[in-house]
TORPA-4810 file (N, C-alpha, C, O; in nm, 3 decimals):
<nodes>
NODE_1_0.084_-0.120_0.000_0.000_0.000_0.000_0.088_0.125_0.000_0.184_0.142_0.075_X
NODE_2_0.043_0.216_-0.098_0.149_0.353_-0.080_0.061_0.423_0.105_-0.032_0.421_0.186_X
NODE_3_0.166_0.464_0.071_0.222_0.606_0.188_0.110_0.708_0.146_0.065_0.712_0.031_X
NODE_4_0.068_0.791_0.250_0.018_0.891_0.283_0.077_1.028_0.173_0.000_1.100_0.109_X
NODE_5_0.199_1.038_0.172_0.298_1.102_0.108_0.307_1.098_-0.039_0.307_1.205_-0.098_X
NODE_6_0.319_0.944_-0.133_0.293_0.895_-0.234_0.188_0.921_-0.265_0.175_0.993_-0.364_X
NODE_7_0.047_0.866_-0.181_-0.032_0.946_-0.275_-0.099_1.081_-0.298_-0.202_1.112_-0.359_X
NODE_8_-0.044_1.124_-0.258_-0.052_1.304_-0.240_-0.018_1.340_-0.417_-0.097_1.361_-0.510_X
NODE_9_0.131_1.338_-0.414_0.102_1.374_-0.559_0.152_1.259_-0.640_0.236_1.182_-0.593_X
NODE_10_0.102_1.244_-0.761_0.093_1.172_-0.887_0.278_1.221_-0.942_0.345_1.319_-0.911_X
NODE_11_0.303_1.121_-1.017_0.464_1.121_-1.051_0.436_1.232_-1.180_0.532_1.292_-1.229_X
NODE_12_0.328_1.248_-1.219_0.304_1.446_-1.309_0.339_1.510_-1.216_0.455_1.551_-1.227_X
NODE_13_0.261_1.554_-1.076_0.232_1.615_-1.023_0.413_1.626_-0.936_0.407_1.730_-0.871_X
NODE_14_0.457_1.606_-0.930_0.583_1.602_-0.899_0.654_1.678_-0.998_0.693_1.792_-0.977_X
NODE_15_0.670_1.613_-1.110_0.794_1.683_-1.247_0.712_1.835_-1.254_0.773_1.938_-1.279_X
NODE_16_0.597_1.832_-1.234_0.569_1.982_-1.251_0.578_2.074_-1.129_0.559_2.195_-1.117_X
NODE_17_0.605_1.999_-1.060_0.638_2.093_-0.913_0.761_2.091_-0.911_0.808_2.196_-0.866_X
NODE_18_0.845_2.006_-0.943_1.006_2.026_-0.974_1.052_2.120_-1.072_1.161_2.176_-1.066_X
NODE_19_0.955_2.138_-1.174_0.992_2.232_-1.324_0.931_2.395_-1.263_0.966_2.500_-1.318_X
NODE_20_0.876_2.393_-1.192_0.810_2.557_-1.134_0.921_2.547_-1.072_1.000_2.616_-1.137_X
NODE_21_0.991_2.487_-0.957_1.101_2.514_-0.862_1.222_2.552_-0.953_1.276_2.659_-0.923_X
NODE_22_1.269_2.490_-1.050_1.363_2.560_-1.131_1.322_2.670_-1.223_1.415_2.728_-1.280_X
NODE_23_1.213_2.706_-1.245_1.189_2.823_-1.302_1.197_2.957_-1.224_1.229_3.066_-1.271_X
NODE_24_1.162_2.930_-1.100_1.110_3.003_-1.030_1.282_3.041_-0.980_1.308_3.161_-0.972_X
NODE_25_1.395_2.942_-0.948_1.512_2.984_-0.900_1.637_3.001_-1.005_1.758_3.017_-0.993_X
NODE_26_1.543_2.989_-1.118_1.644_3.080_-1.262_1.615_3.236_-1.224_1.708_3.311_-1.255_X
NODE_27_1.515_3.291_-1.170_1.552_3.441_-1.137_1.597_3.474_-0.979_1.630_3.587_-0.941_X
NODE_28_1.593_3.364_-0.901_1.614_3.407_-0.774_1.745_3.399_-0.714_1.788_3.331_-0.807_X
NODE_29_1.850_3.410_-0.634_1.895_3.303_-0.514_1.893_3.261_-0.424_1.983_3.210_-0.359_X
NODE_30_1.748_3.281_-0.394_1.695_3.166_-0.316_1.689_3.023_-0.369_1.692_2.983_-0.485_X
NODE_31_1.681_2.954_-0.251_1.646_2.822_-0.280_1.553_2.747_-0.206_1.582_2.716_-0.091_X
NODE_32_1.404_2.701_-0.276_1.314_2.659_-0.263_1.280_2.495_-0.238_1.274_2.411_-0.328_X
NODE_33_1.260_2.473_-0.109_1.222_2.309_-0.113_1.096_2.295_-0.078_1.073_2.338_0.035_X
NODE_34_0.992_2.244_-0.143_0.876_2.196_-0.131_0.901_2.081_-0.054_1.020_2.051_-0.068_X
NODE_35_0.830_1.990_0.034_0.862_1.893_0.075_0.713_1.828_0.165_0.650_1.868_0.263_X
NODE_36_0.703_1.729_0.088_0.556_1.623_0.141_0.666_1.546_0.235_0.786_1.517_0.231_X
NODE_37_0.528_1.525_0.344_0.559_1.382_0.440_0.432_1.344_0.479_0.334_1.418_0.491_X
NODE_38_0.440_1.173_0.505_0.333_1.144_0.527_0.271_1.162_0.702_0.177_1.104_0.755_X
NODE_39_0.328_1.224_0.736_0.334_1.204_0.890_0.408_1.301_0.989_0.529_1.280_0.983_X
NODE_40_0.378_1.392_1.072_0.498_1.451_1.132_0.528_1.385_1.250_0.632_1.414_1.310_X
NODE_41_0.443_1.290_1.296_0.465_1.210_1.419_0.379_1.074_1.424_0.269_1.080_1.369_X
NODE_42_0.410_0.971_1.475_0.279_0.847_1.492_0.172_0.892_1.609_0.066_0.832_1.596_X
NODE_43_0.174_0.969_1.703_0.080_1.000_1.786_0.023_0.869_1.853_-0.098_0.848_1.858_X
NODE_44_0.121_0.780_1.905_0.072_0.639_1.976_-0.051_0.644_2.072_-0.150_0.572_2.091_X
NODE_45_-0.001_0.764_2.127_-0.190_0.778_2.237_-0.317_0.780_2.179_-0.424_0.732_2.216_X
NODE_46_-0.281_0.849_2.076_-0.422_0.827_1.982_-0.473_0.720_1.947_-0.593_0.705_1.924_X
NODE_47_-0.382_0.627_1.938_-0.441_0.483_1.934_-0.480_0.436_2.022_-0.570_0.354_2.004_X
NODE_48_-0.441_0.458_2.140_-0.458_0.392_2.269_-0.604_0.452_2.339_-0.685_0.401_2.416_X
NODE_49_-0.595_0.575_2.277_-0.724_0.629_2.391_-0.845_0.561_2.236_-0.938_0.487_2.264_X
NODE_50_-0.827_0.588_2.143_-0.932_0.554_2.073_-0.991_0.427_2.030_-1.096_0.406_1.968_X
NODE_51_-0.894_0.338_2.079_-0.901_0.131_2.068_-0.956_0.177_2.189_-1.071_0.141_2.164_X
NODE_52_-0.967_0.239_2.327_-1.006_0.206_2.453_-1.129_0.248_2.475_-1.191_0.194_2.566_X
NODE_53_-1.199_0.362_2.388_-1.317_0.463_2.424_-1.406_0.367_2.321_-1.522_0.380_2.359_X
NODE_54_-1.404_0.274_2.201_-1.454_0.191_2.159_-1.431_0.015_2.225_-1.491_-0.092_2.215_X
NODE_55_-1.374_0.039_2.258_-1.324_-0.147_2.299_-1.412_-0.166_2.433_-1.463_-0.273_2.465_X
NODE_56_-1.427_0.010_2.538_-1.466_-0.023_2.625_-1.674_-0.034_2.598_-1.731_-0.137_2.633_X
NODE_57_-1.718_0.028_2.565_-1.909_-0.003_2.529_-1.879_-0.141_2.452_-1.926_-0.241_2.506_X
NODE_58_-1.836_-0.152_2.381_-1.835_-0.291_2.287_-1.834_-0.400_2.402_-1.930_-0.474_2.423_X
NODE_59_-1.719_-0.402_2.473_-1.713_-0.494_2.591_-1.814_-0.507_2.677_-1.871_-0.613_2.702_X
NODE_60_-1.846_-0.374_2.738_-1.973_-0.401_2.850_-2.099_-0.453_2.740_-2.178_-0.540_2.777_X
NODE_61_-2.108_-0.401_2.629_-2.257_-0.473_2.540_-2.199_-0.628_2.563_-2.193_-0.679_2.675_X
NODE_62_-2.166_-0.682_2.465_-2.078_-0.751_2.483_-2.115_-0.882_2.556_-2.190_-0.974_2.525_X
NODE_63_-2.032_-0.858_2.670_-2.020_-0.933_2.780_-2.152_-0.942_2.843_-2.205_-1.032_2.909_X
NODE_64_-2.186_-0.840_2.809_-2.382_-0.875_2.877_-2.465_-0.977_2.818_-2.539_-1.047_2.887_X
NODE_65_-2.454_-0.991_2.667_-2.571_-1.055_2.598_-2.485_-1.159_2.591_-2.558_-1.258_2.582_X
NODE_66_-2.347_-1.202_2.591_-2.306_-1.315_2.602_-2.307_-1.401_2.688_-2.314_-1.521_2.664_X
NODE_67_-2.297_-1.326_2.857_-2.304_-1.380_2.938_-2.446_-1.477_2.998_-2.463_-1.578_3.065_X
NODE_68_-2.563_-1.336_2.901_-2.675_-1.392_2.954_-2.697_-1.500_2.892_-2.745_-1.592_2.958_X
NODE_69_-2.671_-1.522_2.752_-2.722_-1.645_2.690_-2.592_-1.787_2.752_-2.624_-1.905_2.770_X
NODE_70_-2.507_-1.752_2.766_-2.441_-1.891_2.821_-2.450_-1.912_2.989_-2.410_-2.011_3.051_X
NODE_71_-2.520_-1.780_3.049_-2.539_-1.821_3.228_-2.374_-1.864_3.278_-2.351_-1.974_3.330_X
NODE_72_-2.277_-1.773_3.255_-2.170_-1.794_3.318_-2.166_-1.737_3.432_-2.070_-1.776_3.499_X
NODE_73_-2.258_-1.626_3.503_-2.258_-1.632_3.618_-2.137_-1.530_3.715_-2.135_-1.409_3.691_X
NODE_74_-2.088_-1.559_3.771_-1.964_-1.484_3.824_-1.828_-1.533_3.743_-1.720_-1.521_3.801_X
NODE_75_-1.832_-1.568_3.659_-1.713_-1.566_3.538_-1.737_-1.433_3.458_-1.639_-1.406_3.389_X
NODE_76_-1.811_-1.368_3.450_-1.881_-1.277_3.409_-1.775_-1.199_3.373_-1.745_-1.163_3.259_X
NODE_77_-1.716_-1.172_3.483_-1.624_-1.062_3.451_-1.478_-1.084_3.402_-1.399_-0.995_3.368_X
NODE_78_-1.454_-1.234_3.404_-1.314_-1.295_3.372_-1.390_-1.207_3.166_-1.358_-1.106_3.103_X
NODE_79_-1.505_-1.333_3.137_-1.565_-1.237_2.981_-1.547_-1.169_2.965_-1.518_-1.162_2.845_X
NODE_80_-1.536_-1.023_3.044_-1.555_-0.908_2.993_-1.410_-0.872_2.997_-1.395_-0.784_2.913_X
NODE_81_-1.313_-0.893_3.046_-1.172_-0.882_3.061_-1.170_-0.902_2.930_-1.185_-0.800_2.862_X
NODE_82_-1.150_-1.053_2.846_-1.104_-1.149_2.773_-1.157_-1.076_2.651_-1.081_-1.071_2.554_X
NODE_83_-1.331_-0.992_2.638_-1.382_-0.950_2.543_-1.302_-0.777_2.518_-1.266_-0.731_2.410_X
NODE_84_-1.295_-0.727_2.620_-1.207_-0.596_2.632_-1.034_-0.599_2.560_-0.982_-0.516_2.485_X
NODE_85_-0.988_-0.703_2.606_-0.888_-0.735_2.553_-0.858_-0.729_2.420_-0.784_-0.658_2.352_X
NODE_86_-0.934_-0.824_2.396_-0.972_-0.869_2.229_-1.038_-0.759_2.159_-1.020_-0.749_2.038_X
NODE_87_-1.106_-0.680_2.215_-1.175_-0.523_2.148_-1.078_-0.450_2.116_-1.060_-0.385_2.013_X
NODE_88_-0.977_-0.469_2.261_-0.910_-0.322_2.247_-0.793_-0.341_2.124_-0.768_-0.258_2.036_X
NODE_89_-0.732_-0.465_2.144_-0.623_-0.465_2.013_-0.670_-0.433_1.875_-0.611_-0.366_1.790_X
NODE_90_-0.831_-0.517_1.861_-0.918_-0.486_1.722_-0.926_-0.335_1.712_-0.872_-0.317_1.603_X
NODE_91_-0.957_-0.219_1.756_-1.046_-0.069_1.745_-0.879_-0.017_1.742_-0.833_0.028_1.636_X
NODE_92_-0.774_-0.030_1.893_-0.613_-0.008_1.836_-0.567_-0.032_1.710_-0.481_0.049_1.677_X
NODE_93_-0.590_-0.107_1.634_-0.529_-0.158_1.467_-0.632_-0.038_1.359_-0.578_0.026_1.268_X
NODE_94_-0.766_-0.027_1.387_-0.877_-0.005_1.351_-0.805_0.133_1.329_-0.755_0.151_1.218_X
NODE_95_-0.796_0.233_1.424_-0.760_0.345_1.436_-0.658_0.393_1.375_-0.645_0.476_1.285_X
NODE_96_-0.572_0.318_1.449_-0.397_0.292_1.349_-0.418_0.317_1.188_-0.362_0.415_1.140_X
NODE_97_-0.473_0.260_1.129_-0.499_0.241_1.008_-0.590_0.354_0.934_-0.573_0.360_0.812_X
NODE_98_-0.676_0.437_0.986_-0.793_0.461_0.961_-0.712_0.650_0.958_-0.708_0.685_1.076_X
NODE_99_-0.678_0.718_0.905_-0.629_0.893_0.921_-0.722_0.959_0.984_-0.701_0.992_1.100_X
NODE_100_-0.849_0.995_0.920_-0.948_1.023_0.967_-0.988_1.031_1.108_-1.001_1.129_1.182_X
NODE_101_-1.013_0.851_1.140_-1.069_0.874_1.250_-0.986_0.836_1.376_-1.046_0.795_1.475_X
NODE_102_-0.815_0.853_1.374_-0.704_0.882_1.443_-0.706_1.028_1.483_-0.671_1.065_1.595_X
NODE_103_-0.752_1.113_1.380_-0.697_1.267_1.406_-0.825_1.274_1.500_-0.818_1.356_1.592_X
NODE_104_-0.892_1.231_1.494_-1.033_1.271_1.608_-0.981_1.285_1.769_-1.006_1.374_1.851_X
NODE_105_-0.897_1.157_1.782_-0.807_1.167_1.923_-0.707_1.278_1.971_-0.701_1.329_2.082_X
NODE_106_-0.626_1.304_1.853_-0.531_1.468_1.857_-0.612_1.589_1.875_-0.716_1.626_1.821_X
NODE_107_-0.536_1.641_1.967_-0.600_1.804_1.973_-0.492_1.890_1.893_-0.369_1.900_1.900_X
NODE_108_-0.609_1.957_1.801_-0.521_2.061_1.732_-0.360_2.104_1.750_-0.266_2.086_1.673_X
NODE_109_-0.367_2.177_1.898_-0.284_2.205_1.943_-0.144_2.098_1.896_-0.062_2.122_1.808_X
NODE_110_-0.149_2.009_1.960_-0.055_1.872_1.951_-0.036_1.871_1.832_0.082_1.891_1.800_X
NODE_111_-0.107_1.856_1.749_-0.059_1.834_1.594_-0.015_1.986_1.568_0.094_1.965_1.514_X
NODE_112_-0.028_2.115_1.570_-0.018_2.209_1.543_0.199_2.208_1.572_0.291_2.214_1.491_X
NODE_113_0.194_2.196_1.738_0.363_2.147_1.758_0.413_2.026_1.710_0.533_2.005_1.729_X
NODE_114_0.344_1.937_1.650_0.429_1.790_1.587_0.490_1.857_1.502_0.611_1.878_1.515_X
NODE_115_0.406_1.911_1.383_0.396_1.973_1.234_0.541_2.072_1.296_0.644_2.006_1.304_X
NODE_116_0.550_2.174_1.326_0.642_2.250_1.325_0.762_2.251_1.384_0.854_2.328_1.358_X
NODE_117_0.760_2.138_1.488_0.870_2.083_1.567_0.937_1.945_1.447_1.058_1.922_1.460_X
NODE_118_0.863_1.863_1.340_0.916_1.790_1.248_0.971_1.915_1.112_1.073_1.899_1.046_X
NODE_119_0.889_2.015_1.099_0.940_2.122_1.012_1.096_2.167_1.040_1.200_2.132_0.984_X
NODE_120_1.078_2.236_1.123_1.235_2.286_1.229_1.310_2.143_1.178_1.373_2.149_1.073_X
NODE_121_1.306_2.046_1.234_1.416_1.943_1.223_1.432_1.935_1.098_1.549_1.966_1.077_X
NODE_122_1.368_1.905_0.977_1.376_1.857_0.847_1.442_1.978_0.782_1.538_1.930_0.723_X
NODE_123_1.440_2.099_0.764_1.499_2.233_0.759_1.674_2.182_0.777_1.761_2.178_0.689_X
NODE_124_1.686_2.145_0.940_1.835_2.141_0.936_1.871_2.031_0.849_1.949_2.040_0.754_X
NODE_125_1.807_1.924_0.888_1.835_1.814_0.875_1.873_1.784_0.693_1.954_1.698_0.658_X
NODE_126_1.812_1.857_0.615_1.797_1.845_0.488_1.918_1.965_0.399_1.948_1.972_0.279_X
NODE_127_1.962_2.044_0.511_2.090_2.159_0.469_2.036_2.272_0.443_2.099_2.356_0.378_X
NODE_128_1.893_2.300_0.496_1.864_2.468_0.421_1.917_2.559_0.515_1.889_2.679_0.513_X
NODE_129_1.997_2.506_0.600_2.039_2.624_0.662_2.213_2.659_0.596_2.281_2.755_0.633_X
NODE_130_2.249_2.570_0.511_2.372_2.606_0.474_2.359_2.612_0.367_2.399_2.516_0.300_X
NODE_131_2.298_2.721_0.303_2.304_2.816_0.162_2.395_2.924_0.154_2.400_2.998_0.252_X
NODE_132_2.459_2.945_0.070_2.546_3.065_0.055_2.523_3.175_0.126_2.597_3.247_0.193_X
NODE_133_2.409_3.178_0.102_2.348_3.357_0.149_2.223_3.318_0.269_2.131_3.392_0.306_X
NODE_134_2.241_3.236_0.296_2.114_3.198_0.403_1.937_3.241_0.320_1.846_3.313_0.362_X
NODE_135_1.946_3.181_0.224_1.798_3.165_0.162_1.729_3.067_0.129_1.647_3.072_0.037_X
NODE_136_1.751_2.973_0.196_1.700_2.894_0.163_1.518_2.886_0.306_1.492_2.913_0.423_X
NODE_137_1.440_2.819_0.160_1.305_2.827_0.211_1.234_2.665_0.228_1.249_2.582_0.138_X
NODE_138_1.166_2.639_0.335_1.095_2.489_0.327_0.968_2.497_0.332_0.916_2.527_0.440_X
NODE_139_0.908_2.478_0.247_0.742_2.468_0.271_0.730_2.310_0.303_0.785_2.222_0.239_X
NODE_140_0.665_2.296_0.390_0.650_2.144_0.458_0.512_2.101_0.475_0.435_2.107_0.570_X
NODE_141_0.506_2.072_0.400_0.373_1.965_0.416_0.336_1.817_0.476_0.363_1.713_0.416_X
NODE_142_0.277_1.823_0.593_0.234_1.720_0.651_0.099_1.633_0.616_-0.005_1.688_0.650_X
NODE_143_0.087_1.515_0.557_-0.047_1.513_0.494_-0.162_1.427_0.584_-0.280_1.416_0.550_X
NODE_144_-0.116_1.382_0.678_-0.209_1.348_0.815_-0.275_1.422_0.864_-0.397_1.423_0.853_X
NODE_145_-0.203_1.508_0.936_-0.185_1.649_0.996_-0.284_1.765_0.896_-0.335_1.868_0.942_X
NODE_146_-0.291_1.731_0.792_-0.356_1.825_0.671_-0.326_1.997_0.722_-0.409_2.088_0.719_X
NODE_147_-0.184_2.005_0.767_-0.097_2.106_0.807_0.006_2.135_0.664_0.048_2.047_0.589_X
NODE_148_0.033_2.296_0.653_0.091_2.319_0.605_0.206_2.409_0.721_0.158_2.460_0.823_X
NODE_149_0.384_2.422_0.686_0.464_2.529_0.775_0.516_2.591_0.694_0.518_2.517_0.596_X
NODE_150_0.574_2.706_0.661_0.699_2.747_0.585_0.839_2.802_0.696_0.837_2.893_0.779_X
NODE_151_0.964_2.701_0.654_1.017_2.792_0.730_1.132_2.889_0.631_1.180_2.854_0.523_X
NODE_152_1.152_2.990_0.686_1.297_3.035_0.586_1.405_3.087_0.677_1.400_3.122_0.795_X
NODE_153_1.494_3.083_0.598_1.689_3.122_0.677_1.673_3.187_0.695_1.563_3.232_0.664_X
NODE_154_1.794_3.286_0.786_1.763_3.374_0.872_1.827_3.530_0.733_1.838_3.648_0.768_X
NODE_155_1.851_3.486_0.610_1.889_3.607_0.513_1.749_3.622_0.499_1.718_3.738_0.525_X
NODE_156_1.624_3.532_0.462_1.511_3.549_0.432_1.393_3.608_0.518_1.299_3.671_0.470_X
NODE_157_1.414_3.575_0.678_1.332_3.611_0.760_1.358_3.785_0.767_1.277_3.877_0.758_X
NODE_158_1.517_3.783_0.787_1.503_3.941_0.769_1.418_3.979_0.651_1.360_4.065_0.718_X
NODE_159_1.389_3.985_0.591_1.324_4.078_0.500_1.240_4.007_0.431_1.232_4.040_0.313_X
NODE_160_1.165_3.911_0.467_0.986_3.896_0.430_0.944_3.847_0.593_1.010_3.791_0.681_X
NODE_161_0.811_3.894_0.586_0.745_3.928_0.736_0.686_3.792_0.708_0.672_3.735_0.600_X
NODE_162_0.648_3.743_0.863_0.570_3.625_0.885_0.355_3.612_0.805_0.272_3.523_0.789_X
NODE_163_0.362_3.711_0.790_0.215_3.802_0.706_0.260_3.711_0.560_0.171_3.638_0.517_X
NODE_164_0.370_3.712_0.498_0.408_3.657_0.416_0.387_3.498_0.374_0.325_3.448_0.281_X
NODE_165_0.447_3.453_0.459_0.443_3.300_0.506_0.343_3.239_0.498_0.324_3.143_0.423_X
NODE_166_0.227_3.310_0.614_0.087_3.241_0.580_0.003_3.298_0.501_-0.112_3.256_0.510_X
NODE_167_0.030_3.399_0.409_0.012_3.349_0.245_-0.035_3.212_0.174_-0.136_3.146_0.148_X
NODE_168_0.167_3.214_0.156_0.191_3.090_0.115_0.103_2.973_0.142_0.065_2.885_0.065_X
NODE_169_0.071_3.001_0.325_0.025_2.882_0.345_-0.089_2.829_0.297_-0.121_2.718_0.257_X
NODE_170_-0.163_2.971_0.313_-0.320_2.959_0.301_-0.353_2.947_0.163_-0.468_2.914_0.135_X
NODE_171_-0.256_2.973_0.053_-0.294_2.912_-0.128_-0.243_2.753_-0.122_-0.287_2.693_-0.220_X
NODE_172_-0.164_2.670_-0.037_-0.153_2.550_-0.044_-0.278_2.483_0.050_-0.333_2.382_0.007_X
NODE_173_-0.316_2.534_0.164_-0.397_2.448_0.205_-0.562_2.435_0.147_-0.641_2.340_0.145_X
NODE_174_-0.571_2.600_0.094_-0.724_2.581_0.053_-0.712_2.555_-0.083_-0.819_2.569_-0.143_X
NODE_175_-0.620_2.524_-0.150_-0.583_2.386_-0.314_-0.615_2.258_-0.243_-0.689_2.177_-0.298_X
NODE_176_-0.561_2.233_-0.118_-0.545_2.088_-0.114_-0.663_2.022_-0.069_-0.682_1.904_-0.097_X
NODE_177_-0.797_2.132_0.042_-0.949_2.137_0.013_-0.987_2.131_-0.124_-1.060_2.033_-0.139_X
NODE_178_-0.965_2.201_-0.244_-1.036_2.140_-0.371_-0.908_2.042_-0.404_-0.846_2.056_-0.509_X
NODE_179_-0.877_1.951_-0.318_-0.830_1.854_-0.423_-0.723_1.919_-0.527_-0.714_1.838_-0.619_X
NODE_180_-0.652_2.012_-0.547_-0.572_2.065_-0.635_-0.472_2.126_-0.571_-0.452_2.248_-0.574_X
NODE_181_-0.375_2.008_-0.485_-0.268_2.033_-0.435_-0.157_2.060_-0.508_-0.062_2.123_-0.462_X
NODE_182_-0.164_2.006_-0.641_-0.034_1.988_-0.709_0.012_2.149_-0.760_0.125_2.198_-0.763_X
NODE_183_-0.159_2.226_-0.807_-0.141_2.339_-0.870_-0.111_2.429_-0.756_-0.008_2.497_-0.764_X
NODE_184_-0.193_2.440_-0.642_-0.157_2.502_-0.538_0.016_2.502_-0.455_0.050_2.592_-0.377_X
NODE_185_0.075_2.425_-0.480_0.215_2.418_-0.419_0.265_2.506_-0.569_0.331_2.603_-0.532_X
NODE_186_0.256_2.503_-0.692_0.338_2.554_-0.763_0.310_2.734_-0.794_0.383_2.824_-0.835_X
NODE_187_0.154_2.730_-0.745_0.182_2.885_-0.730_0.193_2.929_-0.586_0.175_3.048_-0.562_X
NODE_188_0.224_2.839_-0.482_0.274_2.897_-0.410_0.423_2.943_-0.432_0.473_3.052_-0.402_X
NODE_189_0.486_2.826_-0.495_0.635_2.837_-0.477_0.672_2.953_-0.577_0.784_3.003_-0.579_X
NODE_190_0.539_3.005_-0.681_0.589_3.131_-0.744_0.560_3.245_-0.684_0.633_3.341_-0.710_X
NODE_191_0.456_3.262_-0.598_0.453_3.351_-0.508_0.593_3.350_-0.445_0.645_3.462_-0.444_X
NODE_192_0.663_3.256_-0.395_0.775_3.249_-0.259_0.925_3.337_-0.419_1.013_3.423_-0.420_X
NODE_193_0.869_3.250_-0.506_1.040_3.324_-0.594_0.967_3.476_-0.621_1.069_3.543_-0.638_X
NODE_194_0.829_3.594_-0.637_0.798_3.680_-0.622_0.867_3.768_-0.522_0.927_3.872_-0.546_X
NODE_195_0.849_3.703_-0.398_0.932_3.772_-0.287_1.106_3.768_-0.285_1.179_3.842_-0.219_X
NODE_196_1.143_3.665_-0.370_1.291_3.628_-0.361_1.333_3.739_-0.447_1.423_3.820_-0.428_X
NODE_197_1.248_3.728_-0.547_1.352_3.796_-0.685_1.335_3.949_-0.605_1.311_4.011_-0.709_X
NODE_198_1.332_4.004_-0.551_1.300_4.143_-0.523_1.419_4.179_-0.438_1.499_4.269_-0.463_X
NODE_199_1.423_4.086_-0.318_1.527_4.106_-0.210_1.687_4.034_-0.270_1.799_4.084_-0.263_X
NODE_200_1.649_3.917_-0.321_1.777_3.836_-0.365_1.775_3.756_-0.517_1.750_3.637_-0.539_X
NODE_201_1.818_3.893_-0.638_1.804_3.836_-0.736_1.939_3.738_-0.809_2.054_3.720_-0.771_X
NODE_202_1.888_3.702_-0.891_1.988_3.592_-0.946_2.114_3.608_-0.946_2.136_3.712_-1.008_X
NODE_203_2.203_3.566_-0.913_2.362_3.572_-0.911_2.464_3.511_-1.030_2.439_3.392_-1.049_X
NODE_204_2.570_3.560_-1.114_2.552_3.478_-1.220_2.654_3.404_-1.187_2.727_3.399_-1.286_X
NODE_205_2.694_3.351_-1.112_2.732_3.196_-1.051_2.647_3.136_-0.955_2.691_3.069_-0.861_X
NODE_206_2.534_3.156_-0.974_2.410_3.097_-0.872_2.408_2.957_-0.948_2.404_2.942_-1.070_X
NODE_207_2.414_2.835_-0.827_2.406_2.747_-0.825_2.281_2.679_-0.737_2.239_2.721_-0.629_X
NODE_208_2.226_2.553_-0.819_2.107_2.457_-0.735_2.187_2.430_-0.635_2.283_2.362_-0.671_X
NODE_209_2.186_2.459_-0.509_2.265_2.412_-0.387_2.146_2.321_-0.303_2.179_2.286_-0.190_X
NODE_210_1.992_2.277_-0.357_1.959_2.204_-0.281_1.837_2.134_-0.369_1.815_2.173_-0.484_X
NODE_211_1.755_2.023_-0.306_1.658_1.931_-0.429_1.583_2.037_-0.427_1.598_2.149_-0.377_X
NODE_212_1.472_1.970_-0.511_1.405_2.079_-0.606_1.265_2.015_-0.527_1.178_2.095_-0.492_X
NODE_213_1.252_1.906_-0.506_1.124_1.828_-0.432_1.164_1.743_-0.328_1.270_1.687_-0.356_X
NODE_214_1.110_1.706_-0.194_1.122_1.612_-0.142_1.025_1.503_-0.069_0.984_1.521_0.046_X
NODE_215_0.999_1.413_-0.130_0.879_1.323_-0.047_0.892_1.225_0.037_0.932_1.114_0.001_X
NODE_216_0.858_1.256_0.169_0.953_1.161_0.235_0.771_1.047_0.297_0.666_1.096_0.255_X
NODE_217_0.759_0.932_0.374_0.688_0.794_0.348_0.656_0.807_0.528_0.554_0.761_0.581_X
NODE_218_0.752_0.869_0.592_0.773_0.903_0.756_0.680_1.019_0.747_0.656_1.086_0.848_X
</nodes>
């Protein structure tokens, strides 16, 4: 089964988000990374509280109409252990599996710091902080999370305001509501070389110093 990440965009939907990123940094020197993930965190409690808030009514039904038709009597409750048990691993897998009705267990909040605390890391982790001129930009997309972050170097923060940013954000997330994520990331990322070419235009030994897309399956 693909990834969360995979199927986000189509292997079009990629080469054309890779071909805007080099268009867009033939006038800039900045450098632009778009970057899907399927996940900014597993959120294990979410499984746990949501296999438990179903496993537990299932069990007490359950154990009632079973008990009554076999008259087990004061074993009763060994059943309802044995049926709880067996619920809770079933609705745990259930959940696990299910995006939707996992995020029901997360509070905003929590996913709001997964998303930007996995942003921050993937930023270093991926080299945008070692660009020539400190321009380099990450738009990060989490597709669980149905979170968008942007972060940029500290040449870029000086001189485009955070007003800026969630822009960006807000033409990728309300594309990815109509289903038209692919077009929405590429005029974001021409909006983001809009702001580049102004403050930091092309250099004529400007070099690709970083990928052009990244989709990561985590």
């Amino acid at each position: 089964m693909q990834s969360l990440a995979k199927r986000f965009l189509s292997e079009q939907d990629r080469k054309k988000i890779i071909q805007t990123v080099r268009e867009v940094e033939s006038r800039t020197a900045g450098e632009i990374v778009p970057m899907v993930v399927s996940s900014s965190y597993s959120y294990p409690m979410a499984d746990v509280i949501g296999g438990m808030m179903a496993a537990l009514p299932a069990s007490l039904i359950l154990s009632h109409y079973i008990g009554g038709w076999l008259w087990v009597g004061d074993q009763n409750m060994w059943l309802f252990l044995g049926i709880l048990i067996f619920s809770f691993f079933l609705f745990h897998q259930v959940c696990k599996r299910t995006p939707w009705l996992k995020r029901l267990f997360i509070s905003p909040r929590e996913i709001q710091e997964e998303v930007e605390e996995a942003a921050t890391t993937r930023f270093f982790r991926e080299g945008l902080h070692r660009t020539r001129h400190g321009t380099g930009i990450l738009i990060f997309i989490s597709v669980f999370e149905q979170r968008v972050w942007v972060l940029g170097d500290k040449g870029i923060n000086d001189k485009v305001s955070e007003e800026h940013w969630n822009k960006i954000i807000s033409i990728i997330t309300d594309g990815i509501k109509q289903n038209n994520q692919a077009e929405a990331i590429c005029l974001a990322v021409k909006e983001v070389g809009n702001l580049l070419e102004v403050h930091f235009p092309i250099e004529p030994d400007d070099q690709n110093e970083l990928k052009d897309l990244i989709v990561k399956d985590e």
